[in-house]
PDB file as gemmi writes it, atoms N, CA and C in Angstrom:
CRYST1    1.000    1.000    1.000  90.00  90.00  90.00 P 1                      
ATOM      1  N   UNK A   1       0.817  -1.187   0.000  1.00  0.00           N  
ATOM      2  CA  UNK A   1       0.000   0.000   0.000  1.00  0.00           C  
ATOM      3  C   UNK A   1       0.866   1.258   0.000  1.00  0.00           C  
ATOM      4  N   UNK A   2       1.716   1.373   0.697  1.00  0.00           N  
ATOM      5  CA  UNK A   2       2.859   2.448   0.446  1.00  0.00           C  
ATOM      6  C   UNK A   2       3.344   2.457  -0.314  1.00  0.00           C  
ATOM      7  N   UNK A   3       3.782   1.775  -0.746  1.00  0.00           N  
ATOM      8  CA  UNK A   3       4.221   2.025  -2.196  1.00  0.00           C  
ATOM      9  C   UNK A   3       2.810   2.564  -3.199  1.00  0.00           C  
ATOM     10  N   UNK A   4       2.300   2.067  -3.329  1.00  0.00           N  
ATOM     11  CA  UNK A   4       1.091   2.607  -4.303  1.00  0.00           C  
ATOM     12  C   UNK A   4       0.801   4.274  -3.873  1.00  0.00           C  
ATOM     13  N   UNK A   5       1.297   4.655  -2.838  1.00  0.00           N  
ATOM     14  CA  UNK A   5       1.065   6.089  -2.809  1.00  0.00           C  
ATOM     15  C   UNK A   5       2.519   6.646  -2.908  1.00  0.00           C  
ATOM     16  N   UNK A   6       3.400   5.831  -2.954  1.00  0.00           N  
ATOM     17  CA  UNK A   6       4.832   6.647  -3.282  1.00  0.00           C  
ATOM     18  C   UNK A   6       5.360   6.808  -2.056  1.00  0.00           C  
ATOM     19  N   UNK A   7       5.338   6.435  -1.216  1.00  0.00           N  
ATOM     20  CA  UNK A   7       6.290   6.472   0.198  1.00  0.00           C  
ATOM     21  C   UNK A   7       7.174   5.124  -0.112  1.00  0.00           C  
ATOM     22  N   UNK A   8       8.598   5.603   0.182  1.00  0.00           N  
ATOM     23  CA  UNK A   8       9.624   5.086   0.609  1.00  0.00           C  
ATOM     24  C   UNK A   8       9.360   4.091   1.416  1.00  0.00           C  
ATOM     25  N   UNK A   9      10.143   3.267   1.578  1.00  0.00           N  
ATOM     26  CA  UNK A   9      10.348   2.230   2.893  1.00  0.00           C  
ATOM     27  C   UNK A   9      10.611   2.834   4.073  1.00  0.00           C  
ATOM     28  N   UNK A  10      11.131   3.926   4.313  1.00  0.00           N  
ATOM     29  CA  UNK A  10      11.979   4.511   5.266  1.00  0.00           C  
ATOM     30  C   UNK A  10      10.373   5.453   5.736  1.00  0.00           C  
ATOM     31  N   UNK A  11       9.337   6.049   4.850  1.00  0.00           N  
ATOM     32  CA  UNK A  11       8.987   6.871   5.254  1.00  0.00           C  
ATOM     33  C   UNK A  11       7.523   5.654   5.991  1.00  0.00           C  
ATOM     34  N   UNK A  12       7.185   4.311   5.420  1.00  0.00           N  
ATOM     35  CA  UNK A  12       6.346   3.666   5.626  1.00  0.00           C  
ATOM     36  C   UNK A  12       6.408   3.127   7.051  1.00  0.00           C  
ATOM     37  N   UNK A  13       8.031   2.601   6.989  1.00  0.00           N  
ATOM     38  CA  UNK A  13       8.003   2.188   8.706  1.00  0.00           C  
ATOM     39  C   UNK A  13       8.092   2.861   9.636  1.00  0.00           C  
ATOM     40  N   UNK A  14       8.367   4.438   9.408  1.00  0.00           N  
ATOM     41  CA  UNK A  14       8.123   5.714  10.179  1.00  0.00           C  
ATOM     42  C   UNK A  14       6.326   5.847  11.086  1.00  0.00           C  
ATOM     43  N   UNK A  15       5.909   5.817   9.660  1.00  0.00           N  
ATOM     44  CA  UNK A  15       4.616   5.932   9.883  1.00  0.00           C  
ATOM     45  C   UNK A  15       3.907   4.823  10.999  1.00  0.00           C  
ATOM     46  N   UNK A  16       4.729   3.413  10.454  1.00  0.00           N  
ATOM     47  CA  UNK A  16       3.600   2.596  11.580  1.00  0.00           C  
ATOM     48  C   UNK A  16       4.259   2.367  12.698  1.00  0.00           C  
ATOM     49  N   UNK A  17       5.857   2.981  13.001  1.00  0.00           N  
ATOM     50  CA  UNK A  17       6.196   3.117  14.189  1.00  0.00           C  
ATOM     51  C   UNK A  17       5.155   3.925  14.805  1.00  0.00           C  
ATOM     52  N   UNK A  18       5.130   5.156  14.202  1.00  0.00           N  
ATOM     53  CA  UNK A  18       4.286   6.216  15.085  1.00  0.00           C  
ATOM     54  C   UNK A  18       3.096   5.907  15.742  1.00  0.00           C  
ATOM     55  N   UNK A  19       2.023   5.165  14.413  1.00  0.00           N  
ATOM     56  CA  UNK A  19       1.121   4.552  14.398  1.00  0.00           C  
ATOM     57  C   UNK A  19       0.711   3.432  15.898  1.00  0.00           C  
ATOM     58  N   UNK A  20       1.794   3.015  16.164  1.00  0.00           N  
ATOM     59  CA  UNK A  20       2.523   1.776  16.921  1.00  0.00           C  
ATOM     60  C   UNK A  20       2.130   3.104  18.057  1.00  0.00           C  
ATOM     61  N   UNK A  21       2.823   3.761  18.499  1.00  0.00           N  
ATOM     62  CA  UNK A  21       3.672   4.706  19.458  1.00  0.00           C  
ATOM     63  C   UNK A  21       2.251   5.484  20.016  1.00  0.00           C  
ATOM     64  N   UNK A  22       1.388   5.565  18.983  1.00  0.00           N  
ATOM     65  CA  UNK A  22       0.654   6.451  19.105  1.00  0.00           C  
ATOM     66  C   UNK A  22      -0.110   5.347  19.566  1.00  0.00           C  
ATOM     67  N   UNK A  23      -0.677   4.439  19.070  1.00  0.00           N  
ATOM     68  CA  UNK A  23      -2.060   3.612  19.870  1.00  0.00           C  
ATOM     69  C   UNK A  23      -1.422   3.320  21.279  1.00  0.00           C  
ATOM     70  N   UNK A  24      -0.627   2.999  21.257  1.00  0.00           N  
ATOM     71  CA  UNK A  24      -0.171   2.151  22.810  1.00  0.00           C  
ATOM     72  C   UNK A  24      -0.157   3.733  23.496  1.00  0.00           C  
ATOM     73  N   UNK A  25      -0.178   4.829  23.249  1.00  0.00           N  
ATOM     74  CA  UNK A  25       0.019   6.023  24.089  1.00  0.00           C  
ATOM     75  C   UNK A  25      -1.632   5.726  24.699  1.00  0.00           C  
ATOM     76  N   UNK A  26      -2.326   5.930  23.718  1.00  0.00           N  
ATOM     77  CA  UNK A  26      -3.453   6.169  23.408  1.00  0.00           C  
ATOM     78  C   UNK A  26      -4.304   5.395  24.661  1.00  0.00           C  
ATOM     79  N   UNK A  27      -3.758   4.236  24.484  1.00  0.00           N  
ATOM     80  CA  UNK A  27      -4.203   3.160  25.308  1.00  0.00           C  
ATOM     81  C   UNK A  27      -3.861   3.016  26.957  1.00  0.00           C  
ATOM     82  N   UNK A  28      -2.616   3.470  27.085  1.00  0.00           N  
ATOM     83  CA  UNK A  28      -1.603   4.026  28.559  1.00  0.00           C  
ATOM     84  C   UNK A  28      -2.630   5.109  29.216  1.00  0.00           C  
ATOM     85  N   UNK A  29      -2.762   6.310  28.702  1.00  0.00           N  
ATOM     86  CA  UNK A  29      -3.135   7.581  28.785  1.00  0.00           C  
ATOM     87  C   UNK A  29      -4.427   7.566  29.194  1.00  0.00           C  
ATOM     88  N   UNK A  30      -5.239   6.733  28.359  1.00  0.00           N  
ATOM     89  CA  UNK A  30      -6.742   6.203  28.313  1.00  0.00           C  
ATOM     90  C   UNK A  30      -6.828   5.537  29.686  1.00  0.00           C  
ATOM     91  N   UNK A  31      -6.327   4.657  29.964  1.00  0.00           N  
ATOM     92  CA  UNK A  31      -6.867   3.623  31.212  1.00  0.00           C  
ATOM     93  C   UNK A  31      -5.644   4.091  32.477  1.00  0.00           C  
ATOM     94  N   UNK A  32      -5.203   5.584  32.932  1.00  0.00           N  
ATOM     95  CA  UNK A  32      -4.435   5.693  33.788  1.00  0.00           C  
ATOM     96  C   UNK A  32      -5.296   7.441  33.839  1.00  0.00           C  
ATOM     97  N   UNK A  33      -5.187   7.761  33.186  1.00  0.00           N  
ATOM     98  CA  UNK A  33      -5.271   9.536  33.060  1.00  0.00           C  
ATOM     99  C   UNK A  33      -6.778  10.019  32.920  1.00  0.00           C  
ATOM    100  N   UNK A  34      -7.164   9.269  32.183  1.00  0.00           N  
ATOM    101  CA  UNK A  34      -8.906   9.671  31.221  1.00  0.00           C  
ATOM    102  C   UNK A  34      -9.296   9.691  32.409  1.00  0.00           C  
ATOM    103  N   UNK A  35      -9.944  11.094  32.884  1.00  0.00           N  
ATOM    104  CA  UNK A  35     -11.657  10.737  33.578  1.00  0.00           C  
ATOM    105  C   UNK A  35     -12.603  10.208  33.620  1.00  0.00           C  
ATOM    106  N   UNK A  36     -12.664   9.337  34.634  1.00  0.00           N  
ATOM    107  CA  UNK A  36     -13.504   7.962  34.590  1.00  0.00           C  
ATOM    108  C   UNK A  36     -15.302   8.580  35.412  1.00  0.00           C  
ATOM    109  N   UNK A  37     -16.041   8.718  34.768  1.00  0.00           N  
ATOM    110  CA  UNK A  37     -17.377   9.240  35.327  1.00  0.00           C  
ATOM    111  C   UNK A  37     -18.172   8.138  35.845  1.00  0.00           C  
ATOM    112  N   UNK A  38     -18.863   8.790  36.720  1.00  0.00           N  
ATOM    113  CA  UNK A  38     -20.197   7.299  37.246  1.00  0.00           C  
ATOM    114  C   UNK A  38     -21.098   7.994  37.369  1.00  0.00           C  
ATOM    115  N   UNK A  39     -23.001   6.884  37.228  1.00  0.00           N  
ATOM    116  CA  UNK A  39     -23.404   7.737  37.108  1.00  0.00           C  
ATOM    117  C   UNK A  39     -24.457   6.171  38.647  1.00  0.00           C  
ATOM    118  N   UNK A  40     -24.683   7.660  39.513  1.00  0.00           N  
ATOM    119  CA  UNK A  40     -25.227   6.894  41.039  1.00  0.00           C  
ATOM    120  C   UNK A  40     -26.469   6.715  40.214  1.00  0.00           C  
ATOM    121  N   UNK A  41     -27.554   7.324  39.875  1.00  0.00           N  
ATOM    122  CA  UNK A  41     -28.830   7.135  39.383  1.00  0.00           C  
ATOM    123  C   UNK A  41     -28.616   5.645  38.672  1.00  0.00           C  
ATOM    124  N   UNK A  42     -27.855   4.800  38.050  1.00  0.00           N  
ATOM    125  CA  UNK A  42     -28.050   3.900  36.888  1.00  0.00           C  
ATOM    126  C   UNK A  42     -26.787   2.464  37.663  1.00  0.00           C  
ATOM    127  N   UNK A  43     -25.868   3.249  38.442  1.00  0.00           N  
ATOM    128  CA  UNK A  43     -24.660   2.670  39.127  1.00  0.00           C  
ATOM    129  C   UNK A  43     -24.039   2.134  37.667  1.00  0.00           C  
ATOM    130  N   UNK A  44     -23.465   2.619  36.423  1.00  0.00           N  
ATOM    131  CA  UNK A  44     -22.401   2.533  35.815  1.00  0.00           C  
ATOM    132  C   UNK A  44     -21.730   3.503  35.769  1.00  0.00           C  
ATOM    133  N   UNK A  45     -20.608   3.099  34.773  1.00  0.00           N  
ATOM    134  CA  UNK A  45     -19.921   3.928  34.540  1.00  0.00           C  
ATOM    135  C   UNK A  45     -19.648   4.485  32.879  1.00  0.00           C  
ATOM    136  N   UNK A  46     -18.915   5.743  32.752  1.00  0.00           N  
ATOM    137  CA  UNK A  46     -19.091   6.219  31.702  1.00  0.00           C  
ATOM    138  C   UNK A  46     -18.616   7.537  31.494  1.00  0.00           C  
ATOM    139  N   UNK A  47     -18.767   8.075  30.099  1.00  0.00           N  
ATOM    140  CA  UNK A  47     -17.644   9.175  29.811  1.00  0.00           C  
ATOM    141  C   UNK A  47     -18.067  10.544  30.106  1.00  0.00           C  
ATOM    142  N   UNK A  48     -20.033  10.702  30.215  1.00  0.00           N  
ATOM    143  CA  UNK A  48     -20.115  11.828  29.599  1.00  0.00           C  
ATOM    144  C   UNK A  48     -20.739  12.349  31.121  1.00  0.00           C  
ATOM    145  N   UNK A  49     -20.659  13.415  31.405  1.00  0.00           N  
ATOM    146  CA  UNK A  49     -21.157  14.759  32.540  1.00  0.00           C  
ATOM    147  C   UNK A  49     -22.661  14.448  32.973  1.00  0.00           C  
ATOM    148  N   UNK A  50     -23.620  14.216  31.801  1.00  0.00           N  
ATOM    149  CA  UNK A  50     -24.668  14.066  31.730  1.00  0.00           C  
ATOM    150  C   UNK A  50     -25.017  11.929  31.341  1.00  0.00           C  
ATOM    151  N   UNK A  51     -25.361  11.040  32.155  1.00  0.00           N  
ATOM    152  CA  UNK A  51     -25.543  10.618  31.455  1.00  0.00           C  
ATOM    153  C   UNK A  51     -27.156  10.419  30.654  1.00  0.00           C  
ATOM    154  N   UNK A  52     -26.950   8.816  29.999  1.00  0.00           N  
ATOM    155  CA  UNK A  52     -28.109   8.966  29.048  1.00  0.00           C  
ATOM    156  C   UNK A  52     -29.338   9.218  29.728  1.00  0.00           C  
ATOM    157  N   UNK A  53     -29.402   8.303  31.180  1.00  0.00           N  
ATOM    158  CA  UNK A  53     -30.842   8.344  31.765  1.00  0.00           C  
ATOM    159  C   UNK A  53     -30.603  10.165  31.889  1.00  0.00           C  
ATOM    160  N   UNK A  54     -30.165  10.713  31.906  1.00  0.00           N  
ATOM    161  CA  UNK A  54     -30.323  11.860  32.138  1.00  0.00           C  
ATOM    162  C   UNK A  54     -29.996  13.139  33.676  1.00  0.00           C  
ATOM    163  N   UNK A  55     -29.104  11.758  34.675  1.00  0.00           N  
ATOM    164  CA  UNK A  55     -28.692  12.016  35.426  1.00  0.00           C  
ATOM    165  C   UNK A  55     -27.118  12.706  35.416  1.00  0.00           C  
ATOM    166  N   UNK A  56     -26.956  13.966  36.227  1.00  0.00           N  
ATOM    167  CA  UNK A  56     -25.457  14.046  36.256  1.00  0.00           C  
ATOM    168  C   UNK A  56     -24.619  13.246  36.449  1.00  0.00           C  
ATOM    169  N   UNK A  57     -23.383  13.064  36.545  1.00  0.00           N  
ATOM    170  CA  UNK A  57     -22.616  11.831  36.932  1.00  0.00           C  
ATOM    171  C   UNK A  57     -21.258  12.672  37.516  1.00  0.00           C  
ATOM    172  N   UNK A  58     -20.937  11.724  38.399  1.00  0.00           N  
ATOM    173  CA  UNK A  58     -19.539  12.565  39.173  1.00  0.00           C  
ATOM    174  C   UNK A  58     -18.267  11.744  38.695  1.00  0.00           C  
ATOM    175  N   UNK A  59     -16.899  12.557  38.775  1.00  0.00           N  
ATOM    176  CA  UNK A  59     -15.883  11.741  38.514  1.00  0.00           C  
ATOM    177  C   UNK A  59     -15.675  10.965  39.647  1.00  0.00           C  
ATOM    178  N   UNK A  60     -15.171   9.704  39.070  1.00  0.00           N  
ATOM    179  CA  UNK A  60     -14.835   8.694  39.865  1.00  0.00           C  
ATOM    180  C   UNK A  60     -13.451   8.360  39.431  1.00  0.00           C  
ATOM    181  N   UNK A  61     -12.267   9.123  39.211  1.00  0.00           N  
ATOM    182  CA  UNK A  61     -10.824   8.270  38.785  1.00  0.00           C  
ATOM    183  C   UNK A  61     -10.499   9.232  38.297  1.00  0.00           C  
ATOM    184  N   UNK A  62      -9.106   8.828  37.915  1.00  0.00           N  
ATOM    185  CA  UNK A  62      -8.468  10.033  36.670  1.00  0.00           C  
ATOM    186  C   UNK A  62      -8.372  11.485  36.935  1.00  0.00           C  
ATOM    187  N   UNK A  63      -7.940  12.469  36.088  1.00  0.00           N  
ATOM    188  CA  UNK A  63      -8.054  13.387  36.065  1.00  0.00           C  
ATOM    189  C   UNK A  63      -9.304  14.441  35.500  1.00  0.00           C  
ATOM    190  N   UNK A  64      -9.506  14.856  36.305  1.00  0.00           N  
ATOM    191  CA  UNK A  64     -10.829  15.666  36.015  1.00  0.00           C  
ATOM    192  C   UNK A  64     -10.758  16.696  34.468  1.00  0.00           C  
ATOM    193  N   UNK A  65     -11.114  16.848  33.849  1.00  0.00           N  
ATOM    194  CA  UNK A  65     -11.269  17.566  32.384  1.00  0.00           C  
ATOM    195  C   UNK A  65     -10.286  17.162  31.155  1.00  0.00           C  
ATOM    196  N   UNK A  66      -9.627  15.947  31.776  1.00  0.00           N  
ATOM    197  CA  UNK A  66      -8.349  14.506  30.850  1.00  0.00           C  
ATOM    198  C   UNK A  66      -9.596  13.578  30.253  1.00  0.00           C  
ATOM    199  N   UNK A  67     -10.731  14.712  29.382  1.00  0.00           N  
ATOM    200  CA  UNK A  67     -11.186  13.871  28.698  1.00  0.00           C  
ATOM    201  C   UNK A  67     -10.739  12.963  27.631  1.00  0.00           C  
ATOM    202  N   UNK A  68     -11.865  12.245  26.643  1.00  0.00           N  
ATOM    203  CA  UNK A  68     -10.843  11.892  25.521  1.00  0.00           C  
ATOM    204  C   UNK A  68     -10.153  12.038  24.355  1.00  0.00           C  
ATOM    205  N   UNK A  69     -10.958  13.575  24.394  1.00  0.00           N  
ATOM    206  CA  UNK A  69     -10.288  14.197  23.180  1.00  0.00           C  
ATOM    207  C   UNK A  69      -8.839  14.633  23.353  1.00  0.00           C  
ATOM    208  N   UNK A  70      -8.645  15.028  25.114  1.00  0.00           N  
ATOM    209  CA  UNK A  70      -7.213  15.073  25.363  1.00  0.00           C  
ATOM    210  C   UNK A  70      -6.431  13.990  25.088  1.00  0.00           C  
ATOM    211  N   UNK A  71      -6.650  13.012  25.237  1.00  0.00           N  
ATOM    212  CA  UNK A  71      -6.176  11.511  25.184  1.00  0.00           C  
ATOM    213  C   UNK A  71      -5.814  11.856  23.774  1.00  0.00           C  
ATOM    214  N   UNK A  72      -6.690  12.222  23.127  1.00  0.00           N  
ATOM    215  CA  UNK A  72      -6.138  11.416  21.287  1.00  0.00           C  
ATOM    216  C   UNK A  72      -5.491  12.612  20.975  1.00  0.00           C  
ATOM    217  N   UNK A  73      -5.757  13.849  21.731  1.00  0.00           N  
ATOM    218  CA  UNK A  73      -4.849  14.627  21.126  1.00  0.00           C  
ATOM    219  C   UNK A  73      -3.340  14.845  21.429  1.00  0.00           C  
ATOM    220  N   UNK A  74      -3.141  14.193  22.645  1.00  0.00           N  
ATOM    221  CA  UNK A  74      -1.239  13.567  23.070  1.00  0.00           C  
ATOM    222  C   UNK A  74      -1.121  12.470  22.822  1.00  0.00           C  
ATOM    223  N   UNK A  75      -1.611  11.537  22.269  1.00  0.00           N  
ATOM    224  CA  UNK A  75      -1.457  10.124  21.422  1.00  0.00           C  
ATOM    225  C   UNK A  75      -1.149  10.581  19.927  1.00  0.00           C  
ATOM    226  N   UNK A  76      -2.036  11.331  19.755  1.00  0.00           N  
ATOM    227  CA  UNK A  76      -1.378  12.173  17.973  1.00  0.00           C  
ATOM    228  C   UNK A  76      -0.276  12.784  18.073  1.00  0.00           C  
ATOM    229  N   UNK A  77       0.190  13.640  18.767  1.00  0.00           N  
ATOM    230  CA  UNK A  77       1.070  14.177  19.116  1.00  0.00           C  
ATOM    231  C   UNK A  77       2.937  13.347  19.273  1.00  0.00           C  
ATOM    232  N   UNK A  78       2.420  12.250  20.415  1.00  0.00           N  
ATOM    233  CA  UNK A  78       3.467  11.519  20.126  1.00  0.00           C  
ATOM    234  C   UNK A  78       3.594  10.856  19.132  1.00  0.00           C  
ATOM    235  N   UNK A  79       2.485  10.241  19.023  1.00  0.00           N  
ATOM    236  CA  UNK A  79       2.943   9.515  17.784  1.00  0.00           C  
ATOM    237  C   UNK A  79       3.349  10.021  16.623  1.00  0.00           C  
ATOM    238  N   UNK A  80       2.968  11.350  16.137  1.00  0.00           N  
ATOM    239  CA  UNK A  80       3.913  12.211  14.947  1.00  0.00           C  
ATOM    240  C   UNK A  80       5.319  12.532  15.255  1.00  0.00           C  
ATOM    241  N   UNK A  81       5.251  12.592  16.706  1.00  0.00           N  
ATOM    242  CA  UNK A  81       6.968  13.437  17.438  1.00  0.00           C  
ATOM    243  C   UNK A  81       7.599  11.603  16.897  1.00  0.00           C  
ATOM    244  N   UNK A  82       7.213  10.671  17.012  1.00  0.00           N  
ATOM    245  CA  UNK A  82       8.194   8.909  17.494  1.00  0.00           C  
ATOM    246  C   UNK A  82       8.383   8.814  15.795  1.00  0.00           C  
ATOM    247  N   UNK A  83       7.827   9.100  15.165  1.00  0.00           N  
ATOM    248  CA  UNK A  83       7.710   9.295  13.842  1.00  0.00           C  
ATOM    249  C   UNK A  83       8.427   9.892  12.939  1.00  0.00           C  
ATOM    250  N   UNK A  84       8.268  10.651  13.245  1.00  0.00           N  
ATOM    251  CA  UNK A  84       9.150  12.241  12.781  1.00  0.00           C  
ATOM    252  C   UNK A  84      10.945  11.836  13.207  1.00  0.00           C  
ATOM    253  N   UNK A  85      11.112  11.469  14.770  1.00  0.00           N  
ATOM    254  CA  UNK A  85      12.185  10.715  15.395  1.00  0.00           C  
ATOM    255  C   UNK A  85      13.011   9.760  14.891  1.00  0.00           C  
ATOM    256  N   UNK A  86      12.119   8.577  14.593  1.00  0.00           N  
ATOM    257  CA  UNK A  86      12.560   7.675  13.871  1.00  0.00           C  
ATOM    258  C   UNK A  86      12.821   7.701  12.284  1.00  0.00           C  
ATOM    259  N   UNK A  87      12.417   8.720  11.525  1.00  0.00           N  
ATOM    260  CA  UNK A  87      12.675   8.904  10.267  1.00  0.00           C  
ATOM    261  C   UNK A  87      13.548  10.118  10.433  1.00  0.00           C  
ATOM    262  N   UNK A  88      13.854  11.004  11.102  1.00  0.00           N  
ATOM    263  CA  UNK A  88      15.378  11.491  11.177  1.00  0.00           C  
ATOM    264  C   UNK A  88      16.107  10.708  11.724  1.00  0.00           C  
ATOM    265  N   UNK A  89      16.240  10.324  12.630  1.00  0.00           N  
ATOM    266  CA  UNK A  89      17.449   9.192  12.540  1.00  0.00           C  
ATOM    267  C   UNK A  89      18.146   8.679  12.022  1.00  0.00           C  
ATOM    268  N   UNK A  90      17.328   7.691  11.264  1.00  0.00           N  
ATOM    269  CA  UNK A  90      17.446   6.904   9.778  1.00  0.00           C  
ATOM    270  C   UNK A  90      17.735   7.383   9.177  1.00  0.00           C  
ATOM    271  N   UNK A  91      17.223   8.803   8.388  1.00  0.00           N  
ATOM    272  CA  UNK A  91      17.533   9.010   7.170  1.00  0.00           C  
ATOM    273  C   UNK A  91      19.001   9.993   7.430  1.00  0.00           C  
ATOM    274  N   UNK A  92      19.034  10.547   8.690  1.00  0.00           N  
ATOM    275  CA  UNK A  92      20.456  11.132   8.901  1.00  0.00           C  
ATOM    276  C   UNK A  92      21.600  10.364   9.087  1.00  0.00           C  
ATOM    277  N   UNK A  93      21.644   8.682   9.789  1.00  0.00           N  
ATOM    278  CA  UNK A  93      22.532   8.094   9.669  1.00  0.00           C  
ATOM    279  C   UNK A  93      22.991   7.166   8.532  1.00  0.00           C  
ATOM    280  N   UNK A  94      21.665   7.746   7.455  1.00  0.00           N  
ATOM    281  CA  UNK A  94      21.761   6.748   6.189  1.00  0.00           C  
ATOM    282  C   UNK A  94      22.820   7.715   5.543  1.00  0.00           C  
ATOM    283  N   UNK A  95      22.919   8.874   5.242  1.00  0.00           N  
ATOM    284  CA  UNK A  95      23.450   9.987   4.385  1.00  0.00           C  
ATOM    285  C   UNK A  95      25.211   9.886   4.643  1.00  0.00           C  
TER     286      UNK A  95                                                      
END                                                                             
């Protein structure tokens, strides 16, 4: 498939390092950091302020406002920085 769009070898295994770097962040970040909500009216648990029955829900874990858009947005992050990393490397100790 990389090849069919014209990426290099060098720039393909960049990518699914990151790719790599970035889910496992994703996944770390998620089940240590993410704000974990509950909701007493229903006794689960869950992501959102409001839940569905329509009850508020309080945090129970995590960091309070480490929703998950924060999550994917320092999982993107590294994973472009491990990326970016690993294809300078390479291509500087290739030269």
């Amino acid at each position: 498939m990389a090849t069919a769009v014209g990426w290099t070898r060098l720039t393909a295994v960049s990518a699914f390092a990151g790719g790599v770097v970035g889910a496992l962040t994703d996944s770390l970040i998620g089940a240590t950091v993410q704000t974990r909500r509950w909701c007493d009216a229903c006794g689960v648990a869950t992501e959102r302020v409001r839940h569905d029955c329509g009850s508020p829900t309080r945090v129970a874990g995590g960091i309070a406002g480490f929703d998950n858009d924060t999550v994917n947005l320092f999982s993107g992050i590294l994973g472009g920085a491990a990326a970016t990393a690993l294809f300078m490397a390479i291509f500087t100790n290739s030269r």
